[in-house]
Every structure is written in C-alpha cells, then in structure tokens.
C-alpha positions in Angstrom: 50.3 -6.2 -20.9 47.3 -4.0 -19.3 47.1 -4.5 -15.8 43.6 -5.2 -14.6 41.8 -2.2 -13.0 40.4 -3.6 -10.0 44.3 -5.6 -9.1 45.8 -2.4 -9.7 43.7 -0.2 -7.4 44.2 -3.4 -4.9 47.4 -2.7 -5.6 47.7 0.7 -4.5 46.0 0.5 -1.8 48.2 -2.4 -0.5 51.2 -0.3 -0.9 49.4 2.4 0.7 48.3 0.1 3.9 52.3 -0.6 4.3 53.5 2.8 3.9 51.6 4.2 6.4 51.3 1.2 8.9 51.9 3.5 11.9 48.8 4.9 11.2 46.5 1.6 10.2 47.8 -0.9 13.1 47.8 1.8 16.4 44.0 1.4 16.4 44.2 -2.2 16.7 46.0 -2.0 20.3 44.5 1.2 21.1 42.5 1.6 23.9 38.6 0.5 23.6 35.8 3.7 25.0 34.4 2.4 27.8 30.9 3.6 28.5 31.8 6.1 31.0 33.6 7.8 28.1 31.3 7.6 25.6 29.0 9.3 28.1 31.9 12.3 28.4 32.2 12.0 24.8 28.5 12.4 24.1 28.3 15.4 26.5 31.0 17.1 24.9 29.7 16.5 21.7 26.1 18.2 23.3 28.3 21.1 24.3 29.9 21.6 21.0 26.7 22.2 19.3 26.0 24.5 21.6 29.1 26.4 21.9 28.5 26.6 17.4 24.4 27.0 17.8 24.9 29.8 20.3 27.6 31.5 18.1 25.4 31.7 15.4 22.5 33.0 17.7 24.5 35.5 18.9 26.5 36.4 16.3 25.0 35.6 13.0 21.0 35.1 13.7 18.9 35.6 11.4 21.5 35.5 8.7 22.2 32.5 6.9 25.2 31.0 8.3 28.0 31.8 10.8 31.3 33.3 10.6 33.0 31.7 13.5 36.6 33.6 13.3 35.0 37.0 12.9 32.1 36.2 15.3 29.9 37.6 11.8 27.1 37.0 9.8 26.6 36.1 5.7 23.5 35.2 3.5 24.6 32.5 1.3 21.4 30.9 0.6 18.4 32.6 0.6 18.4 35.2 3.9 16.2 33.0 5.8 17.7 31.7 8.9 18.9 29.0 7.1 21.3 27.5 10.0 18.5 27.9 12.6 16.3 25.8 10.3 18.8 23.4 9.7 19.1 22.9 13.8 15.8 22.6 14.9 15.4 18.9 14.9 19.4 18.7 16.5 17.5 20.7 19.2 14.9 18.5 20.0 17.0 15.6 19.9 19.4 17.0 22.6 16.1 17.8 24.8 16.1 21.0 24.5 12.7 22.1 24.3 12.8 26.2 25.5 15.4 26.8 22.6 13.0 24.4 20.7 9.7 26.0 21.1 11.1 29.7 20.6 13.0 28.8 17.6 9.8 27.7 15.8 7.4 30.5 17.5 9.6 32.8 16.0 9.7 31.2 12.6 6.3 31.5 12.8 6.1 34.7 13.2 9.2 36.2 10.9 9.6 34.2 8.4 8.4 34.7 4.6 9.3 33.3 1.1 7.8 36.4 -1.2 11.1 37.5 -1.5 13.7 38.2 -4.8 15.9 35.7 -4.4 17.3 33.4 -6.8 18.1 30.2 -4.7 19.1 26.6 -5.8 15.9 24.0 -5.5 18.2 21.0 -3.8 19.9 22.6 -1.3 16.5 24.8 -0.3 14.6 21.8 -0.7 17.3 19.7 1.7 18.1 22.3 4.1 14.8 24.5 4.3 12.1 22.4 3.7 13.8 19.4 4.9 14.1 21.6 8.4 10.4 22.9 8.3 9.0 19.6 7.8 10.6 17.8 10.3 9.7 20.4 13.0 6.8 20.3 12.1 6.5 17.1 12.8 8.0 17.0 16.0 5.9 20.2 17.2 2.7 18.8 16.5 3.3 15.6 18.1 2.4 14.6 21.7 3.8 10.9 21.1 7.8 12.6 20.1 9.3 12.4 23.7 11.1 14.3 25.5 13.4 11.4 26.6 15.7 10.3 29.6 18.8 12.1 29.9 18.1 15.2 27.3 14.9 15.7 29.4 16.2 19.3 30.9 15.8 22.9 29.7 19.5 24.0 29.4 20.0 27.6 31.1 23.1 29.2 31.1 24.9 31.4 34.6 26.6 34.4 35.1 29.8 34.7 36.9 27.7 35.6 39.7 25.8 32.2 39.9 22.9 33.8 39.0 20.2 32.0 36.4 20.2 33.7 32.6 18.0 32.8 29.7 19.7 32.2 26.5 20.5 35.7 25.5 19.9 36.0 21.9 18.2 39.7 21.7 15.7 38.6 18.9 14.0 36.1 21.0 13.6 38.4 24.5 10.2 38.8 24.0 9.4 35.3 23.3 11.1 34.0 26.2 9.2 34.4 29.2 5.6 33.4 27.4 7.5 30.4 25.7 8.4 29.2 29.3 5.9 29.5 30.6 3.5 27.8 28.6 6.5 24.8 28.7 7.1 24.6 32.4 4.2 25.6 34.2 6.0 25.3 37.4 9.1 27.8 36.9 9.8 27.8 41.5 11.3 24.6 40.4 15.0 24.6 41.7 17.9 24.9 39.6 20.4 22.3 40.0 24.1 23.9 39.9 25.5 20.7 38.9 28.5 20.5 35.9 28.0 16.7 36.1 28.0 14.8 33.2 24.4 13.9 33.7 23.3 17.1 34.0 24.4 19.3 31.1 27.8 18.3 30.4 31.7 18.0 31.6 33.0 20.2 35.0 34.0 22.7 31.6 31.0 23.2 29.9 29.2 26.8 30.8 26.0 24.6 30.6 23.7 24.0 33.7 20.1 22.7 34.0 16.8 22.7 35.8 15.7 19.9 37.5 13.7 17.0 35.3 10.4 18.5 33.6 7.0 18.2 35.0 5.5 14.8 34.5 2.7 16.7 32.9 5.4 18.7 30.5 6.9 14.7 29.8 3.7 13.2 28.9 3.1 16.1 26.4 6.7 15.8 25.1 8.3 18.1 22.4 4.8 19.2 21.0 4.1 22.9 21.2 1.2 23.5 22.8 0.3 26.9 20.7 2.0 25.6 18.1 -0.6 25.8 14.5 0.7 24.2 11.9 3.3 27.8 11.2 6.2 25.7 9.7 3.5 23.3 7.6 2.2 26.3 5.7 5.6 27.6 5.6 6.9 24.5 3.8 4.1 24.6 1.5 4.5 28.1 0.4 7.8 27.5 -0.4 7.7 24.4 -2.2 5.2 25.8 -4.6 7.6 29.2 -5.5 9.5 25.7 -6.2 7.6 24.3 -8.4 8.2 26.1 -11.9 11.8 24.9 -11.9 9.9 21.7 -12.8 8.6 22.9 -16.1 11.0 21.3 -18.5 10.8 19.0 -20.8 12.4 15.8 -19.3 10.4 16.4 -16.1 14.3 16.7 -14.1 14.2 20.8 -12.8 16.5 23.4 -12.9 18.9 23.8 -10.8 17.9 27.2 -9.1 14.4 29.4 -9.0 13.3 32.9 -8.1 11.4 32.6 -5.3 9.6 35.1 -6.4 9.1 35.5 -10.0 10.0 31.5 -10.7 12.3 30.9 -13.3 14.5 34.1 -13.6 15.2 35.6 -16.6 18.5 33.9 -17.2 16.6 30.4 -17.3 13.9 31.9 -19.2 15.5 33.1 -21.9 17.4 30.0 -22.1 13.6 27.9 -22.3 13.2 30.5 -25.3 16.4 29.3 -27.0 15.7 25.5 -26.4 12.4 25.5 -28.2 14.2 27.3 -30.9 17.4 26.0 -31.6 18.6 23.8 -28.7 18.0 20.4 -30.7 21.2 21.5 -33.3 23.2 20.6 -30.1 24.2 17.5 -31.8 25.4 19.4 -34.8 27.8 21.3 -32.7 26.4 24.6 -33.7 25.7 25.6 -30.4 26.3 24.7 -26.9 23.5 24.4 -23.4 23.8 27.2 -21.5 24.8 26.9 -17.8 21.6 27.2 -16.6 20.1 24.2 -18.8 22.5 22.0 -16.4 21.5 20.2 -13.5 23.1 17.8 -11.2 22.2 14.1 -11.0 21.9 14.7 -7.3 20.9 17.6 -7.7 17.2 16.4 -9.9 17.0 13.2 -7.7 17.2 14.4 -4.1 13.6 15.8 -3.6 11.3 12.8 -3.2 11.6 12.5 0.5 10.7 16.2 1.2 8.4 16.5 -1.5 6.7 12.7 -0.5 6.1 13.8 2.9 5.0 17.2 2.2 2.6 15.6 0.1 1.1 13.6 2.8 0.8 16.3 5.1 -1.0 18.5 2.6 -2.9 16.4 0.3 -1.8 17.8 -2.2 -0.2 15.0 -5.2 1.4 17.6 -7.1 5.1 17.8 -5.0 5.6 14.2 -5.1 4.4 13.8 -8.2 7.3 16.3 -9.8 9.9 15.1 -7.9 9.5 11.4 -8.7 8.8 12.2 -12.1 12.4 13.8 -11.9 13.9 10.3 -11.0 12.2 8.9 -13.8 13.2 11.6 -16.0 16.9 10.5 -15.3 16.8 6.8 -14.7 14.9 6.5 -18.2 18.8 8.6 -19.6 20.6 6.1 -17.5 23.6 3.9 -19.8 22.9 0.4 -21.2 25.4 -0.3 -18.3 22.5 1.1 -15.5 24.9 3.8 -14.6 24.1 7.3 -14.7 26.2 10.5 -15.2 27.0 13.7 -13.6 25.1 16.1 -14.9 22.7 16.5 -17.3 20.5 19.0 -19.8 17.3 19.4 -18.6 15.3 20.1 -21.7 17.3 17.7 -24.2 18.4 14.8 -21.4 21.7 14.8 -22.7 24.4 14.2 -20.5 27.0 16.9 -20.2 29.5 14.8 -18.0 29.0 11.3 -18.4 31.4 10.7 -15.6 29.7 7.9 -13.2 30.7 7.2 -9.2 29.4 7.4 -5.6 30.0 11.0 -5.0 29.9 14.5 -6.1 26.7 15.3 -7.9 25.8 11.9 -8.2 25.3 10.6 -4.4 22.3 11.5 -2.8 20.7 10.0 -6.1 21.4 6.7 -4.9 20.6 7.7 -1.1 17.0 8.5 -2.2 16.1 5.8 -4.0 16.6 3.9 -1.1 15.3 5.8 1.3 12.0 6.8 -0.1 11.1 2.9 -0.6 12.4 2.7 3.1 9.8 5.5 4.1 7.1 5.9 1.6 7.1 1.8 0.7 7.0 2.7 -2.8 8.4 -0.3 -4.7 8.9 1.8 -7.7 11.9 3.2 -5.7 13.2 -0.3 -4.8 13.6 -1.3 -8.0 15.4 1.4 -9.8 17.7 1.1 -6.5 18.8 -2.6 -7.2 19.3 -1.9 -10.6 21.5 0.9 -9.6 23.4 -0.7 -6.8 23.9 -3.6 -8.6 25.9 -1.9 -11.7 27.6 0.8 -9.2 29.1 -2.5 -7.1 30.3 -4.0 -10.2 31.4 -1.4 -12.4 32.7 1.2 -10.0 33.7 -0.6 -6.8 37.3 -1.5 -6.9 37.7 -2.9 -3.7 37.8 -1.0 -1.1 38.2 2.1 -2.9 35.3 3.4 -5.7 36.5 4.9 -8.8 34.6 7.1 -11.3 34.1 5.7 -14.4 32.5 7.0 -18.5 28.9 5.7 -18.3 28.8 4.0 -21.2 32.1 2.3 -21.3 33.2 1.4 -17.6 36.5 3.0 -18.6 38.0 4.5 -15.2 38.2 8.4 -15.7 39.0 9.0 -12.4 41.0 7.0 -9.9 39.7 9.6 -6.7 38.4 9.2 -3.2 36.0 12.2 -2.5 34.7 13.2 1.1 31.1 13.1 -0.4 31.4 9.1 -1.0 32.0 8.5 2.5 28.3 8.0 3.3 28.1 5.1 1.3 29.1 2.5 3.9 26.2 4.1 6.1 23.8 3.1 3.1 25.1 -0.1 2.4 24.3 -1.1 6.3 20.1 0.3 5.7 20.6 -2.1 2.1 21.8 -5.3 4.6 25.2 -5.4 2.6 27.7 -4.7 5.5 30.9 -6.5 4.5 32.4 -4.3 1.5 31.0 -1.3 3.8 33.0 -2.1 6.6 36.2 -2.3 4.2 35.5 0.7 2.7 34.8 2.4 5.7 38.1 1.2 6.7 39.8 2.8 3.3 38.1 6.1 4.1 38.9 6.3 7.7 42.8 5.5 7.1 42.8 9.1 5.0 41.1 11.1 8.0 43.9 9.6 10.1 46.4 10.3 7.7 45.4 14.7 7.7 43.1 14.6 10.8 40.3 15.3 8.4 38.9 14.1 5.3 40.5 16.3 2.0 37.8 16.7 -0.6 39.5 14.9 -3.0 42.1 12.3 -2.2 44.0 10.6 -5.5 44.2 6.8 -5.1 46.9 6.8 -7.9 49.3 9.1 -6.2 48.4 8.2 -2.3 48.4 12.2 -1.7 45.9 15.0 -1.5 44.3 16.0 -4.9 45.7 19.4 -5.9 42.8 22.1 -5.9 41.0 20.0 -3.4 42.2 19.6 0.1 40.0 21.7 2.5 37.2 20.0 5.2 34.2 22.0 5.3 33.1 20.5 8.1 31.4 17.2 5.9 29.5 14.9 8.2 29.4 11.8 5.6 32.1 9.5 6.9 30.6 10.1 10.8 27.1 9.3 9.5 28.5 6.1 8.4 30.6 5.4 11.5 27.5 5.9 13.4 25.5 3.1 11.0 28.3 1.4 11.4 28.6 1.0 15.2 24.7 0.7 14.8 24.5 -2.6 12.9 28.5 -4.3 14.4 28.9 -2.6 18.0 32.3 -3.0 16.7 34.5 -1.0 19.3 36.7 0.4 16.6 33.6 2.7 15.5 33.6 4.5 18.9 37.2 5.0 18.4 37.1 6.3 15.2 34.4 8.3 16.9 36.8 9.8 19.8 39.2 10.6 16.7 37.0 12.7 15.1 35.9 14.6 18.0 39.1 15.4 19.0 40.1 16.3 15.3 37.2 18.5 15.4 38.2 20.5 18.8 41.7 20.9 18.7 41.8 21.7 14.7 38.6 23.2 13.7 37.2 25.1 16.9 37.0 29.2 16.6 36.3 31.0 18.6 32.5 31.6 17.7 31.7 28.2 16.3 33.5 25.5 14.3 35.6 26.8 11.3 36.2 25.3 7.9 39.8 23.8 6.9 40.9 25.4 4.3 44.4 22.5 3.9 44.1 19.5 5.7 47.8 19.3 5.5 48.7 22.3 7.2 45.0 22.9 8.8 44.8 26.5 8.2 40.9 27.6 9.1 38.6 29.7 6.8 36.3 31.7 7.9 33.4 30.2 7.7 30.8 27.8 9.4 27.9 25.7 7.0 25.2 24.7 8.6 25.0 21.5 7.7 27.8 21.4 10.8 25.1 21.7 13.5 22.0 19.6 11.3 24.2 16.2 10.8 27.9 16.6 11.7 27.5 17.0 15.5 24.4 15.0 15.5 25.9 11.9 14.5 28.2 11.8 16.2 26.3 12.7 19.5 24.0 9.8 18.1 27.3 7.7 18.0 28.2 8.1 21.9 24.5 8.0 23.2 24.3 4.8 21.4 27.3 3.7 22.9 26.7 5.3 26.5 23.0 3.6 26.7 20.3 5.3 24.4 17.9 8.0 25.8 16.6 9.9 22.8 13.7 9.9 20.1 15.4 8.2 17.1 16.3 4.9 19.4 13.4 5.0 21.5 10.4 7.2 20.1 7.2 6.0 19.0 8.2 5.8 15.3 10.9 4.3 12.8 13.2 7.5 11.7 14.6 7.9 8.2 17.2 11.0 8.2 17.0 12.7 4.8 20.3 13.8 3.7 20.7 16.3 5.2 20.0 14.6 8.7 16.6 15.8 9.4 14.2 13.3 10.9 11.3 11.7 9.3 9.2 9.8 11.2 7.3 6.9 9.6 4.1 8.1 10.9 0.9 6.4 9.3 0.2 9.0 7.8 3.5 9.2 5.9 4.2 5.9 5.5 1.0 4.2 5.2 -1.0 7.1 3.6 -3.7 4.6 1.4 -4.0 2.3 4.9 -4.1 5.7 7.1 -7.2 6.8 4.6 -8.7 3.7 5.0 -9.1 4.3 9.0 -12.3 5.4 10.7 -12.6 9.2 10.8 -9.0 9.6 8.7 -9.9 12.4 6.8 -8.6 12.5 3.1 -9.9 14.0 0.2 -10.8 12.0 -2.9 -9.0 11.7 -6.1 -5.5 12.3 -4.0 -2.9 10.2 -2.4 -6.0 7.7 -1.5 -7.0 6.4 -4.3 -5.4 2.9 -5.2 -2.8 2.6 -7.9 -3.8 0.8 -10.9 -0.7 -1.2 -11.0 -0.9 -4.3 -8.4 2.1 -5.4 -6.3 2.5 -8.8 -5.1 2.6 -9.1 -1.3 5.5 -11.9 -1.1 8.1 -10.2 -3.4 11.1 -12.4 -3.4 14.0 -11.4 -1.4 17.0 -10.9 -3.5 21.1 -10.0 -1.6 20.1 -6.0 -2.1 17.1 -6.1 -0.8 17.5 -7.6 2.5 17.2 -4.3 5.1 18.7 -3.5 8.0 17.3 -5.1 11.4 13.4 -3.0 12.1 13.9 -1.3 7.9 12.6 -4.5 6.5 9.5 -4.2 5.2 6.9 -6.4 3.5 5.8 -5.7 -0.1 3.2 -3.1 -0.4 1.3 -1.0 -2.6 2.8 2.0 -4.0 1.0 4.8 -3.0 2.2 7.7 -5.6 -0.9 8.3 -7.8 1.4 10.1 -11.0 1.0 7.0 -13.4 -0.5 8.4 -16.6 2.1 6.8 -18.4 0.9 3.3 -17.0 -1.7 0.9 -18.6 -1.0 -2.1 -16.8 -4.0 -4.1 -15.6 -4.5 -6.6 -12.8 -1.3 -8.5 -11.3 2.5 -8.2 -11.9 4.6 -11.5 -12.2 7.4 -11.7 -10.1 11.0 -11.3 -11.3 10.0 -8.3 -14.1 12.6 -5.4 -14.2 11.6 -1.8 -13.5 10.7 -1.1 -16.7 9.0 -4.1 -17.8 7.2 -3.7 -14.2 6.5 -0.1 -14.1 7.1 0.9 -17.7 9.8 3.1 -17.7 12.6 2.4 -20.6 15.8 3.1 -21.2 16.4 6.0 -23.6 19.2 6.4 -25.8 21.6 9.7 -25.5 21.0 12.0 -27.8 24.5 12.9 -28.2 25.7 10.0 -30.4 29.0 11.8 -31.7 30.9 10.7 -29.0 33.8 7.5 -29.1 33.0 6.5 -25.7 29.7 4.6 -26.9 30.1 2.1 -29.4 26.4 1.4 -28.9 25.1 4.8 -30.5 26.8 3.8 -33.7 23.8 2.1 -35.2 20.6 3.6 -37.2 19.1 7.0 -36.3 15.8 5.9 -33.7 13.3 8.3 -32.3 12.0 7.1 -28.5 9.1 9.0 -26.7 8.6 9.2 -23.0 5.7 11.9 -21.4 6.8 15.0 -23.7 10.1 14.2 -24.4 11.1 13.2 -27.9 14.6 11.8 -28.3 16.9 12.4 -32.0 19.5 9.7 -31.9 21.9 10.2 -34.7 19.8 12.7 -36.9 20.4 14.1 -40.3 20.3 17.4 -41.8 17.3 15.7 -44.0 15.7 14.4 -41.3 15.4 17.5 -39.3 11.6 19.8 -39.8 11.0 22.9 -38.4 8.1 23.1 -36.4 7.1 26.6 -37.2 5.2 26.5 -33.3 8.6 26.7 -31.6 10.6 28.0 -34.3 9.6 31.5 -35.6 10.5 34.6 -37.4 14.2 35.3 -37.2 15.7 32.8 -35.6 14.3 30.4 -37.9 15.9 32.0 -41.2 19.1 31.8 -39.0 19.1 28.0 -38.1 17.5 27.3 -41.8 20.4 29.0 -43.4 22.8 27.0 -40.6 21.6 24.3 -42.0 22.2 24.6 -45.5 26.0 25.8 -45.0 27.4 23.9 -42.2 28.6 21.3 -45.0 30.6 24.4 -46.1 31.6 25.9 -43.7 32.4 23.4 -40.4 34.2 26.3 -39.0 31.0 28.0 -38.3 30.8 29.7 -34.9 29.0 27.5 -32.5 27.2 30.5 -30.9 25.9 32.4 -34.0 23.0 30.9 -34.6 21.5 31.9 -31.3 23.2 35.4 -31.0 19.7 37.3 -31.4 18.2 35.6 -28.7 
C-alpha cells in the first residue's frame, strides 16, 4: 500500500522533532530578550556591519567583493564596486550619513558601465541597480530622516584618543568637502562615549559626534550636491540591459555584454534557433546553455525595472520585464505551477522540477511585491493563482517539497536555505499560520549545524551530500524579522540572538564575515558576498531595533517600504506608487503617451477580498488601476466582472509545452495544436509532414542539412543529435 505523501513527510518530520528534542524544547524554557538586550544586540549587530563594511573598504574597495581571511580583493560580478552598492541603503538606515554621502559622491564620479564585461541581467539588476535606485532615492529626498538613535556620524579613534575619519585612501579627498557640506558646524564636541546609545557596546572601536544640527535633521539623508549621479547611472545600465530581452518568448537571457549586448556565445546561438532550434522536439539537437534561463532568474526584474520606469519616464524597462512574467506564466502547467528553468526562444521547459526555492523563488516574491508597490492588479492575480497551487501541491506540512510540474509527483523531498524566505512572504500575503510552522521547521535545522546547509534531505534527516556550506544567506532572518513583525512572538528575538551569535563565534574573520564551507564541521572559505552587508545584517539589525523601540526610516519614515530581494528599500513614493494619480497633480510634470495615460482595461474599485489576498496590517490596499501601459495584446473594452481569472481578465493563456515526448504529462498526449501569443508560435506534438521551412530563417546550408535530417531520421534514429547544427 502507497503511503500518502503529505502523512509521510508528517511523518518524518515527527520522528525528526523526537530525535532531536534537546534541540526543539530548550527554546521553550529559554530565556526571553529583554529590551535592554535587544538594544546590545542591535548595537552589535551595527558593529558587525561595520567591522565587514570597513574590511571591504579597506581591503577590497573598489573590487567586487571581500576576501575576509586574506584581507583581499576579487571581481566576481562586473568590477564595479559591487558590495559598496549593495550597502548604501544598510548605510543610511544605521544613520550614517558621512559614509553615506561620500559613498554616492564617489559613485558619481568613478563609476561607468561602457565596459567588456559579460555579466548576468538578475543578479546586476538585483544588486546594482537595485543599489543605485534606492540611493537614489534616499539622496534626493529631504522627507528620508535621519532618525533617533542612528542620528550620529560614526568616527573612529586612535590609540591616542585622537579623532580619525574613516580611513579608506580612495575617499581622502572627498572627505573633508563631504563634511562639511553635512555638518556645517564641525567645533561640535565629540562624545568619547562606548555606551550603547552612542555607537555601540564598551568593545566596539566605534565613537560618535554629538546629535546633528537641527538644520542637518530637517534636511535628513538628502545630499545636498547630490544631481541625480546614481539615476543616470541606473539608466545607462539598464539599457546595455536591455538586448538580453530580444527573444522570442519575451523571458531574457540569462547574462549580457555590457558593452556589445548579447555576446557572441548568445548570438550565435539566436543564429541556430531561427535555423534549427524547433527540431528540439525531434531529438536531433539540444538548447545550448546559453538559451537557458532561470524562472527566477526571467521573473525578478519588475520592481527595479517598474521604479526605474517612473523615475525616468521612460515605459520601455517595465514594459520588458513584465512582459518576461507573462512570457512564463503563459508556459506555466495545467496544474498553475511553473518549472525551473526554461528556453528562452522555444518556452520549453528544461527542468520541470517545481518548489519554493532555487531558481524558482524570487518568482513568487515579485509577483507579490510589485502589486504591493506598483498596485498593478495584473501582478495580484497571477500571484493567487500561483500561491494557491504552490500551497496545495508542494506544501507538505511544514516542510515544502519539489515536485514535476505537470504531475505533482514529488521529485525531490529537500529543504533548501533559499526557501527560508517564504514564511517572511506569507506574513505581507496575511497567511501567517503555516508560516509560523514552517518557520519553525526551518529554524530547528539552523539549530541542529548553527547555520542553515544549502540543502537539507527531509527523507534522510541529514545534510544533502554536495550541499552543506552557508554563504552567509539572509532568507530565514528576513523571515524571523516578518515574523516578529506581525506576532511580537518572543521566540523570534531568540531565534534572533541565535543567529547572531552563530554568526560571531562561527563565521567572523578577521576582515569581515566568511563563508562556511561545512556546516557540520564549520570550516570557513574565503570569501565574503555582499549580499552579507545589503540584507543579512540588516535584518537582523531591523529585528533588535524593532524589538529595542524603533528609531529608523523603514518603521518611521514618511513612506511605506517594500525591500526588493535583495533588501534594498523602495519607498512607495507617489510617484512610484501612484504614478497615473501623481500625473494627474497640479504642476506634476509627465510626458504624454508614457506611464500617464490610462489603461484601456478597467478595474473595479471593490475587488472582493479572497484568504490570499488579505495583506499585512498598512500593505492592504484598495483596488486600483494598473498603471503599466504594455497592453498591445489587450482588446478589452469598458468594465471587468468580478471573479474572472487572469487570463480571462487580462488575456493571458495558458500555453501548452512544446516538448510533448515526455511521460510525465499525460495531458500532451492528444492532437497536435498550434497557440500564438506576441511572436511566439507554439508546435505541440508536430510531424515530420507538418513541419515547412521558412526559407527567411532557414537558408543556404543549413537548410539542405535539416531537410536531409528530415528525410533520414526514420532511418537512422541513431543520428547524432549535434550534426545537424555543426556548421553553425
């Protein structure tokens, strides 16, 4: 007799609860963090950033990334600076506007995107742009405070006593002018004080100056000569960007030259797509490499890409990256599920393998959180159907599993550390209960190894062989911090002091914070991302200050923050959030035929309230008009009627696979169909007979080869795959 999947998982995890007891119950009696500690806590935290930002100044700056063992450099993005980037908003929400303001000033002044790289579009897009948008945001603002007890300039003291600026050699000649033009009055005393309140514990090498000018308060963290530097940054690079778009499903490649565009790799594999790439289903050839792209990796732009639009203007970057959802929520299973990875010309799916995590997660993140910011209900809709069939056919209480899109079969009974942020969205979707189990589930492994393993293998209870190091992931601490957020639930701020002090005593180098290679034996690597100082450290600082009273932007600024995933802030200024009302105001100035202009399609303004869309606590929002203008595959007139799905609402449908060969989808065995969406034509089940060369893509040489492929593949079916496209 088959044991049902979700009782045997429930299974498991009982036996697992009971064989490891010692480690489940102790929290339960544990001591609670009193407020005095989470304000300790907090400032530790503050100093931990700063003992890794420093390093990296020191150290690494302007390379990419820190390595904290060696005290060394590497490039391992692009060779921009890429962890300063990825800090500046961290900066500004620990108040500290002098490493703020010559940060961006020399940005300004250094940085450039004509360069020969080739660099990959989501984690550019998440870390880079993400980085130069938010900063910009903050820079140009007078209403982003500088708040309460992060209102100090943090200087650092000799052995002598005796006041130094931070000493990173690049930034000497900015120093001076940058303080000056900060805090007009510099005879303002230092405070020698190694209080909590003032910079951090007795142990931190941390001091500060006395509170800011009320003058330098009222102004906040805007920089006074700041001119828009990162906004014409982020432009420039999101249009080198923008050929990775040209494909046929609309869903990008995964990497671009940021000079020349699609590099010659890619190119020539366009060339053999538009001449041979539809015999996939044959089996005469096979997609090459750079053809695939990540779920996540296609569907994580439209927050960076959204705002960017806003700020410039210009339609075109949110435009290509929501076509990109569509592209691959129009491939999605009959089941609403979506796989791994996916072929951007054919929208095949290369791994149909469905779940929560790797390659697949921010997907899910984004839908949500671009309705959340932009109030685009397209967004909302495509993430109900989504949650809905990833709670039912992949959540196996607590645990999730990855499953074949097309059958719900389990393929894969694994916890991975990039699943731990789901909890954290589950509490901005208003479903808190089966995040607050899971969250439970997740937390019981990092007590287990002191950190989370990448892969964790819920059928043998042990680490997954190939994948037990912690690089640093901040997932399951942005979803104690959402957690703590929505409960106050004491046992958040404990799992909080666990982390930190997993962090410290396993995973501090000497120049930073180090990767763990084994979370069984806890061996470090050499090597520091910098995603460590953008979201790992700043949830968790958010966590204590939370806990300890909030004093900082997100809790009390002028706006409503959404953090993109990679933890940048977002403000929901008017302008972003309400660009069609924010056109509509006196004096607004917006340029016709952009984001202004009304969409065709109406939205009701009393959309009922299903279980996943209630929002977290200030999230909720009231129905409004979508304001993307990219509709041309739209003809809908007048109102919609309540209760429509998303395609029958926004006219988006589901499109079979192309790849019908396979046993895993009993659905595909039916009559061969042809679907069209934008440029996209989709072969399900073809025929030799049915198959016409257009002589427009298919030329010359290559078209003698496939033609003669054709005629002897019924004898020969040992034909080499690769042959036909050899010449090319």
């Amino acid at each position: 007799m088959q044991i049902p999947r979700k009782s045997f998982v429930c299974f498991l995890f009982f036996v697992y609860l009971i064989s490891s007891s010692h480690i489940f119950l102790v929290k339960i009696v544990a001591d609670g963090v009193t407020p005095e500690e989470a304000k300790q806590l907090r400032d530790e935290v503050r100093e931990m950033f700063f003992h890794a930002f420093d390093g990296y100044m020191k150290h690494a700056f302007p390379l990419d990334e820190l390595r904290p063992l060696s005290c060394q450099g590497e490039d391992s993005l692009g060779g921009y600076a890429l962890t300063l980037i990825d800090s500046l908003d961290t900066l500004v929400l620990l108040g500290d506007q002098e490493r703020f303001s010559a940060s961006v000033e020399w940005i300004g002044k250094n940085l450039q995107f004509d360069i020969n790289k080739t660099v990959s579009v989501f984690e550019t897009t998440i870390r880079i742009l993400g980085g130069l948008l938010s900063a910009h945001l903050i820079a140009s603002d007078y209403a982003t405070p500088n708040t309460g007890n992060n209102a100090y300039t943090f200087l650092e003291f000799n052995t002598e006593g005796e006041e130094e600026d931070f000493d990173y050699p690049q930034f000497h000649e900015l120093s001076q002018s940058i303080r000056s033009s900060i805090w007009p009055t510099l005879s303002d005393s230092v405070v020698a004080d190694t209080s909590s309140e003032c910079g951090g514990p007795t142990t931190s090498p941390m001091r500060c100056r006395s509170p800011p000018p009320e003058a330098a308060r009222r102004r906040g963290m805007r920089i006074p000569s700041y001119d828009n530097e990162l906004l014409n940054l982020a432009e420039d690079l999101a249009r080198r960007l923008l050929p990775a778009f040209d494909t046929p499903t609309g869903i990008p490649f995964g990497s671009v030259n940021l000079m020349h565009g699609v590099d010659e790799d890619e190119s020539k594999a366009k060339l053999l797509s538009s001449q041979c790439l539809f015999l996939e289903n044959y089996g005469f050839i096979k997609a090459p490499k750079v053809l695939i792209t990540s779920t996540a990796g296609g569907g994580t732009l439209t927050l960076e890409f959204g705002v960017l639009s806003r700020l410039t203007k210009d339609p075109v970057f949110e435009e290509v990256a929501k076509n990109a959802v569509r592209g691959l929520w129009a491939r999605r299973s009959k089941l609403n599920l979506v796989g791994a990875h996916i072929n951007v010309f054919t929208g095949e799916w290369t791994q149909k393998d469905a779940g929560i995590g790797t390659s697949i997660d921010s997907f899910y993140e984004y839908l949500l959180k671009a309705y959340l910011l932009f109030g685009d209900e397209e967004y909302l809709f495509i993430f109900q159907e989504a949650y809905s069939a990833a709670m039912h056919y992949l959540f196996n209480d607590p645990w999730y599993v990855e499953v074949n899109m097309n059958s719900a079969a389990i393929v894969w009974p694994l916890f991975n550390s990039l699943q731990a942020f789901w909890p954290g969205l589950q509490v901005l979707a208003g479903d808190i209960d089966p995040a607050i189990r899971t969250h439970a589930a997740f937390f019981s492994v990092w007590k287990k190894y002191g950190f989370t393993p990448e892969g964790f293998n819920l059928a043998t209870l042990s680490v997954q062989y190939g994948q037990k190091s912690y690089p640093l992931r901040p997932e399951l601490i942005e979803s104690t911090y959402w957690l703590y957020k929505a409960t106050r639930d004491p046992r958040y701020l404990n799992a909080g002091r666990d982390m930190v002090a997993s962090l410290q005593y396993g995973a501090r180098c000497p120049c930073g914070y180090c990767h763990i290679v084994d979370v069984e034996s806890h061996k470090q690597e050499d090597h520091m991302e910098s995603f460590f100082l953008a979201e790992t450290v700043k949830y968790l600082w958010l966590l204590f200050d939370l806990a300890a009273g909030p004093d900082n932007l997100v809790e009390n600024g002028p706006y409503k923050y959404i953090f993109s995933t990679e933890g940048h802030l977002l403000p929901a200024t008017p302008q972003i959030a309400l660009a069609h009302e924010h056109c509509s105001y006196f004096g607004a100035y917006c340029q016709s035929g952009d984001l202004t202009e009304s969409r065709k399609l109406g939205i009701p303004t009393d959309s009922q309230e299903t279980n996943s869309s209630q929002f977290y606590q200030g999230w909720r929002k009231t129905s409004s008009p979508s304001h993307s203008t990219y509709h041309k595959s739209i003809s809908t007139s007048g109102g919609v009627c309540p209760g429509l799905t998303h395609g029958q609402k926004f006219g988006l449908s589901y499109l079979a696979t192309t790849n019908t060969m396979h046993d895993d989808d009993p659905a595909t065995q039916k009559e061969a169909s042809v679907s069209q969406s934008h440029s996209v034509v989709v072969i399900s089940k073809p025929n030799a007979e049915s198959l016409s060369l257009d002589d427009k893509n298919v030329t010359g040489q290559a078209q003698e080869s496939i033609q003669e492929a054709l005629e002897t593949k019924s004898d020969d079916e040992n034909n080499d795959k690769d042959s036909i496209c050899e010449l090319l």
